[in-house]
Z-matrix of the N, CA and C atoms (Angstrom, degrees):
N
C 1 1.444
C 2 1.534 1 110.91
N 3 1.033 2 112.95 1 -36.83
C 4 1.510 3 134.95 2 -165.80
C 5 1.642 4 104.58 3 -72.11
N 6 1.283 5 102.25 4 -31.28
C 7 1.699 6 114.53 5 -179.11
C 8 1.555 7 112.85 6 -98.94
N 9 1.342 8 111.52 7 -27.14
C 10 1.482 9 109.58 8 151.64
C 11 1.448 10 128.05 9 -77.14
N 12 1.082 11 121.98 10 -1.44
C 13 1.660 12 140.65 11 158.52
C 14 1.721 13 107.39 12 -54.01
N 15 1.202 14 92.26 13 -74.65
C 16 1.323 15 118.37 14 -163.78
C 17 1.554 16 106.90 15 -66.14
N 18 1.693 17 125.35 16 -43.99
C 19 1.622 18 104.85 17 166.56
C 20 1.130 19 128.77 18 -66.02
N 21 1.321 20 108.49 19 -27.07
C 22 1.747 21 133.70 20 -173.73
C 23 1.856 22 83.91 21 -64.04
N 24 1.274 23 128.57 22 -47.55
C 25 1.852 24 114.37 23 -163.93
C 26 1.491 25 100.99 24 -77.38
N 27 1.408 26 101.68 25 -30.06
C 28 1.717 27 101.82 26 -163.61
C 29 2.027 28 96.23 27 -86.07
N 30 1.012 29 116.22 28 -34.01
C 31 1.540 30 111.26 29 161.31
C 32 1.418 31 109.65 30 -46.94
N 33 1.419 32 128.12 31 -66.53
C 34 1.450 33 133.91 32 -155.54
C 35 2.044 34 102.90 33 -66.56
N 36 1.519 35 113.98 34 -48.72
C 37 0.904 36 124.37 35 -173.29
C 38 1.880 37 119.90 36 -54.80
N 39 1.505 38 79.02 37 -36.87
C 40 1.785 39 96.50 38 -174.95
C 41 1.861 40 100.63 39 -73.13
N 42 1.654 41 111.04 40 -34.36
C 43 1.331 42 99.96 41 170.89
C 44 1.436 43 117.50 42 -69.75
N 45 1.082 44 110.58 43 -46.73
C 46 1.634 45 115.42 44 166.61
C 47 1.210 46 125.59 45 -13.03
N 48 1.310 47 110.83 46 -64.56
C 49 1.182 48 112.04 47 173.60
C 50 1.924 49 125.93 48 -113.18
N 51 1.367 50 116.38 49 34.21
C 52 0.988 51 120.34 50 -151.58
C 53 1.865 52 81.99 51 -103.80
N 54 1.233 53 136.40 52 154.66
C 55 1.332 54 150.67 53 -175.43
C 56 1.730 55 106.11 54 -88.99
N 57 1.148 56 113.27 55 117.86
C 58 1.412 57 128.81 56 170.21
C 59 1.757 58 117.00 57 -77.06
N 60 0.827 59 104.50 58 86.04
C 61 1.875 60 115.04 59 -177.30
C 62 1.925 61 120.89 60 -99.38
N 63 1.856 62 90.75 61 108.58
C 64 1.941 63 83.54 62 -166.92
C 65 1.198 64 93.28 63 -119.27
N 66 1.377 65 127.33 64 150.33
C 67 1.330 66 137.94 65 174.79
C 68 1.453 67 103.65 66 -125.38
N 69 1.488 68 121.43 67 118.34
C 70 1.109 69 143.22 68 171.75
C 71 1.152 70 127.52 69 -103.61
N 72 1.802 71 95.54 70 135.86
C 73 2.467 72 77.44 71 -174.17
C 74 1.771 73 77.44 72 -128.80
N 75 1.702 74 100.08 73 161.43
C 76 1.557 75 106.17 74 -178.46
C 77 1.547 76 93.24 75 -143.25
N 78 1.025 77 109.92 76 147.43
C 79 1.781 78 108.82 77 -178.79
C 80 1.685 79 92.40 78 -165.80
N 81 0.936 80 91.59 79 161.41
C 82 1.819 81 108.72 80 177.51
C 83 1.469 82 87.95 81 -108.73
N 84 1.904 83 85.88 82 157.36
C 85 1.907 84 117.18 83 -168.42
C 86 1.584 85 90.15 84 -66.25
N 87 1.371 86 126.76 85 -41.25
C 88 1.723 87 123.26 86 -170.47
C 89 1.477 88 122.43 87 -56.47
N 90 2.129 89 103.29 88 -22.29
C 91 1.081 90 89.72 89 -178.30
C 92 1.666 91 108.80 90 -117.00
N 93 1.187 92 117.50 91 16.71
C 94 1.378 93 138.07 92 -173.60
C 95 1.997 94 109.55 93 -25.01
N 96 1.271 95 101.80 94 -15.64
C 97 1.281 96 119.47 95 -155.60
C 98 1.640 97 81.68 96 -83.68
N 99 1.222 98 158.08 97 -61.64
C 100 1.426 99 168.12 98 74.81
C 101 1.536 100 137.27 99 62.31
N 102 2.192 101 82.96 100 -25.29
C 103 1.546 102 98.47 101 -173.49
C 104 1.607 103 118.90 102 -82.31
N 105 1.225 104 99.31 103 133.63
C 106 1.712 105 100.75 104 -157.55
C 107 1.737 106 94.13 105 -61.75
N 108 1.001 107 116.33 106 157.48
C 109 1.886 108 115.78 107 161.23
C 110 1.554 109 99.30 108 -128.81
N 111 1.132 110 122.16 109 -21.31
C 112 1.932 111 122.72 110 -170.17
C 113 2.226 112 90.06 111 -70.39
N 114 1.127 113 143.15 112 -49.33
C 115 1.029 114 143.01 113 133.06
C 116 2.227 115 108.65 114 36.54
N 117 1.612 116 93.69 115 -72.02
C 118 0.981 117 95.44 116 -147.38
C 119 1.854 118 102.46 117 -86.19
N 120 1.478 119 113.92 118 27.17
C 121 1.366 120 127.62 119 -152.01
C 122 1.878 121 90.64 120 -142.01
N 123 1.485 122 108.10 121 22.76
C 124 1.385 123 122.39 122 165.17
C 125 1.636 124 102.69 123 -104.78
N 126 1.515 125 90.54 124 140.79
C 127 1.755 126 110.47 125 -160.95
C 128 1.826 127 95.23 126 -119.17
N 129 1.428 128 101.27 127 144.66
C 130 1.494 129 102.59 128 -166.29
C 131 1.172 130 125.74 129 106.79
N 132 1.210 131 131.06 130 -19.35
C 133 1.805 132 128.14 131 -145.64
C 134 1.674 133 88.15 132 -158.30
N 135 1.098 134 96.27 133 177.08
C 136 1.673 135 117.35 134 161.64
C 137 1.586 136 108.76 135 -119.09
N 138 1.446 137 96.16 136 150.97
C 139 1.724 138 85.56 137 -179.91
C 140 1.436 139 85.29 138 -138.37
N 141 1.447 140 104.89 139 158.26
C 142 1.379 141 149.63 140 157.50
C 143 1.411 142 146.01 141 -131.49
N 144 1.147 143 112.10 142 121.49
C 145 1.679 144 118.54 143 175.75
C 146 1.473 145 106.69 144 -102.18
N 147 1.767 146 87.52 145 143.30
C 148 2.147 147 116.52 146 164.16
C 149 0.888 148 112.41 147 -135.05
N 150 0.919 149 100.03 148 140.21
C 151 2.077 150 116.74 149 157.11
C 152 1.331 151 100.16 150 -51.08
N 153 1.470 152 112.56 151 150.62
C 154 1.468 153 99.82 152 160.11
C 155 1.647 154 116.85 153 -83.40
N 156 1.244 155 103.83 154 -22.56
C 157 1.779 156 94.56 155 -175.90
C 158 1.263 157 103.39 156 -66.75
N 159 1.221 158 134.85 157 -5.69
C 160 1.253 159 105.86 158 145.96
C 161 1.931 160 131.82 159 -130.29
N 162 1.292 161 74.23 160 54.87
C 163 1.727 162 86.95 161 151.90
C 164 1.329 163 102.87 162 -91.07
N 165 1.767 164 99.68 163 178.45
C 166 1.648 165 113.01 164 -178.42
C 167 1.609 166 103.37 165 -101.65
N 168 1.371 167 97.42 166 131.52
C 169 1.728 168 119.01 167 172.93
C 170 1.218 169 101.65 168 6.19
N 171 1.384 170 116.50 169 -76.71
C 172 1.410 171 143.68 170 -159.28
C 173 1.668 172 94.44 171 -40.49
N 174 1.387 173 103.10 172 -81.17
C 175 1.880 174 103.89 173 179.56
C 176 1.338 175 112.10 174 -66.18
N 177 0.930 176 172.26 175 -1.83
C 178 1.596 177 170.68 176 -144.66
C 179 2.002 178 84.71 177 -128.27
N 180 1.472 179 126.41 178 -54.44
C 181 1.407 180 107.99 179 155.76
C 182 1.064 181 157.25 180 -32.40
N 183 1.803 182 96.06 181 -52.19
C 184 1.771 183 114.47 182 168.30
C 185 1.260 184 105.71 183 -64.17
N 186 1.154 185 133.29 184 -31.80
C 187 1.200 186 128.54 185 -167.20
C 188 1.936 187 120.59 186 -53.37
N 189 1.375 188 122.36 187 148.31
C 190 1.206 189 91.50 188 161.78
C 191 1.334 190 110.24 189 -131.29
N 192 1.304 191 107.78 190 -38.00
C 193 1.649 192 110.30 191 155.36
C 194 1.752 193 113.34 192 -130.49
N 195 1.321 194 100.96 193 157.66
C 196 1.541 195 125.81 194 176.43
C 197 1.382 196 127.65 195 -96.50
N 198 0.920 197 143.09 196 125.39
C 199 1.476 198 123.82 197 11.69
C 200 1.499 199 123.92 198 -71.35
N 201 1.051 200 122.34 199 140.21
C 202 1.535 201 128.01 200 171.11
C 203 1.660 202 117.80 201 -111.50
N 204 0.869 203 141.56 202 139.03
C 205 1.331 204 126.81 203 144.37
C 206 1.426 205 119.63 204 -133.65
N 207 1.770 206 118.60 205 145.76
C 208 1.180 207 117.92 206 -128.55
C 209 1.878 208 73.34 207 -131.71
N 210 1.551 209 113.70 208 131.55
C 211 1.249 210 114.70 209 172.81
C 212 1.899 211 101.20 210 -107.55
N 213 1.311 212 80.12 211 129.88
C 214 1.857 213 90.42 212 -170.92
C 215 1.615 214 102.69 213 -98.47
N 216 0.997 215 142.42 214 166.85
C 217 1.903 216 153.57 215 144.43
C 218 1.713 217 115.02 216 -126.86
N 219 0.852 218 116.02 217 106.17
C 220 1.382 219 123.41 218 -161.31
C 221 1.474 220 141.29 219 11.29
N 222 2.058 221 80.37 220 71.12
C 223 1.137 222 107.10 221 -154.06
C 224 1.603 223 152.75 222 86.47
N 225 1.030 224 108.29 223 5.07
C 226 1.178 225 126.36 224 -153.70
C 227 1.718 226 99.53 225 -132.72
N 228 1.177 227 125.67 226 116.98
C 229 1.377 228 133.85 227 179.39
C 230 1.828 229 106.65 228 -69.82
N 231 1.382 230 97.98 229 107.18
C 232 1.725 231 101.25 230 172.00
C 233 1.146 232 120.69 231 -96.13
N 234 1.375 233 106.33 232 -26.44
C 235 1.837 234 110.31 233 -172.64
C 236 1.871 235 109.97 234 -155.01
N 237 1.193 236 111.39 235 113.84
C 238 1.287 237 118.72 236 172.38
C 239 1.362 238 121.67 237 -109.02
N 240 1.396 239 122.20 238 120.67
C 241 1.317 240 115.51 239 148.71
C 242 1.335 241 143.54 240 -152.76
N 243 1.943 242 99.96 241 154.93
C 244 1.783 243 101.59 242 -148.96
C 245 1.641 244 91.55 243 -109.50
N 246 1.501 245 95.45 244 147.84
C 247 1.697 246 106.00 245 145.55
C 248 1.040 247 126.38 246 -47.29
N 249 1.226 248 112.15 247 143.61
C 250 1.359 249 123.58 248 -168.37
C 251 1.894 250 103.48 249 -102.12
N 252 1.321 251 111.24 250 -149.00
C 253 1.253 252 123.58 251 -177.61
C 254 1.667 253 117.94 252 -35.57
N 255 1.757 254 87.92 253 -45.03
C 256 1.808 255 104.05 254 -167.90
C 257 1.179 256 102.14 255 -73.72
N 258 1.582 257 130.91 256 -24.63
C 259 1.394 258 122.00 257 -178.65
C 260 1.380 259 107.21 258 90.45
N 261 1.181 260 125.89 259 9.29
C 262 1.175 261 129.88 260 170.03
C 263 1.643 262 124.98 261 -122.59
N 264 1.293 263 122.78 262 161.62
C 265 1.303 264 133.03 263 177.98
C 266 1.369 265 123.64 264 -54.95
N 267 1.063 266 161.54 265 145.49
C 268 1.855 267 130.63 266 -172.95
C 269 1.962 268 89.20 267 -138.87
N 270 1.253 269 93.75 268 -1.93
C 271 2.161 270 87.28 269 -178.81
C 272 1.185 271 113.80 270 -94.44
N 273 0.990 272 143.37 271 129.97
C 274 1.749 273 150.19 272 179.58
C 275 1.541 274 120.03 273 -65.58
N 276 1.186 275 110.37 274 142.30
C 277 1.412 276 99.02 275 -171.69
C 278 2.010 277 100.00 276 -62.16
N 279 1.029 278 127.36 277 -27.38
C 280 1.328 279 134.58 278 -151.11
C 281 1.922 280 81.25 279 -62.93
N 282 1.398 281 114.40 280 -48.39
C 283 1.344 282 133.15 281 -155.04
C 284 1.745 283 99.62 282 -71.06
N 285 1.288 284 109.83 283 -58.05
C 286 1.599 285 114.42 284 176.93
C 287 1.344 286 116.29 285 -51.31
N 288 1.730 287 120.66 286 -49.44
C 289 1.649 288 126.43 287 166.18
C 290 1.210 289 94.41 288 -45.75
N 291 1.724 290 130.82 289 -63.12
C 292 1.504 291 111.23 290 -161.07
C 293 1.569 292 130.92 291 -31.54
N 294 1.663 293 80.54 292 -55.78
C 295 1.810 294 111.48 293 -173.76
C 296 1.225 295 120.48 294 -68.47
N 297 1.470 296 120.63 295 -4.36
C 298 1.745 297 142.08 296 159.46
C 299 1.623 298 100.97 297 -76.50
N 300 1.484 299 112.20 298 -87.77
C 301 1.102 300 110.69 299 164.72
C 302 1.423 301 142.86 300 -12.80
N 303 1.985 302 103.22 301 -36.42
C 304 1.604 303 97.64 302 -178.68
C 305 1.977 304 104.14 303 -100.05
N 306 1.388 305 95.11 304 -0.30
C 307 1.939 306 105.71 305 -177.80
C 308 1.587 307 86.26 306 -67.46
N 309 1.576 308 104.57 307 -58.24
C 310 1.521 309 101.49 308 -164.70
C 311 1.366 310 123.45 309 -75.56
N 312 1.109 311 106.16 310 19.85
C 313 2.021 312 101.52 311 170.45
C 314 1.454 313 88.53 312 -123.58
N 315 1.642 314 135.92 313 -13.76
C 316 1.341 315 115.41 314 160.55
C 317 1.682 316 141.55 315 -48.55
């Protein structure tokens, strides 16, 4: 019992302070053609994709072009980036792992 005490604190503690890392991509159905899929072959983080029609008002505004993806740390947006003119992504996945990688030794 006494030893299930003790992993059970050192489990909780290690979440405690362990860094929450989300990678989000948002693109509209029009440009689906654009939507990254290499994305989901990022190590470190959790990732998620939306449509934008259904984001909330608020973000579907900020937006200016799609695809975007928005790198979060517990919660908190650190690094975003959108397509430009071409409608496409121009950063490499090699480049996005980096920028995970350097959140998590922050």
């Amino acid at each position: 019992m006494k030893n299930i005490l003790i992993i059970l604190s050192l489990l909780f503690s290690t979440t405690l302070f362990s860094q929450e890392i989300k990678v989000i991509q948002v693109n509209a159905e029009w440009n689906s053609a654009n939507t990254r899929s290499d994305l989901e072959q990022l190590t470190g983080c959790t990732y998620q994709f939306g449509w934008l029609k259904h984001q909330p008002k608020a973000i579907q505004d900020e937006l200016l072009s799609v695809p975007v993806v928005f790198i979060l740390k517990d919660g908190e947006v650190v690094k975003k980036h959108q397509a430009g003119i071409s409608l496409k992504l121009k950063i490499s996945l090699e480049e996005i792992q980096q920028e995970i990688n350097a959140i998590k030794e922050d």
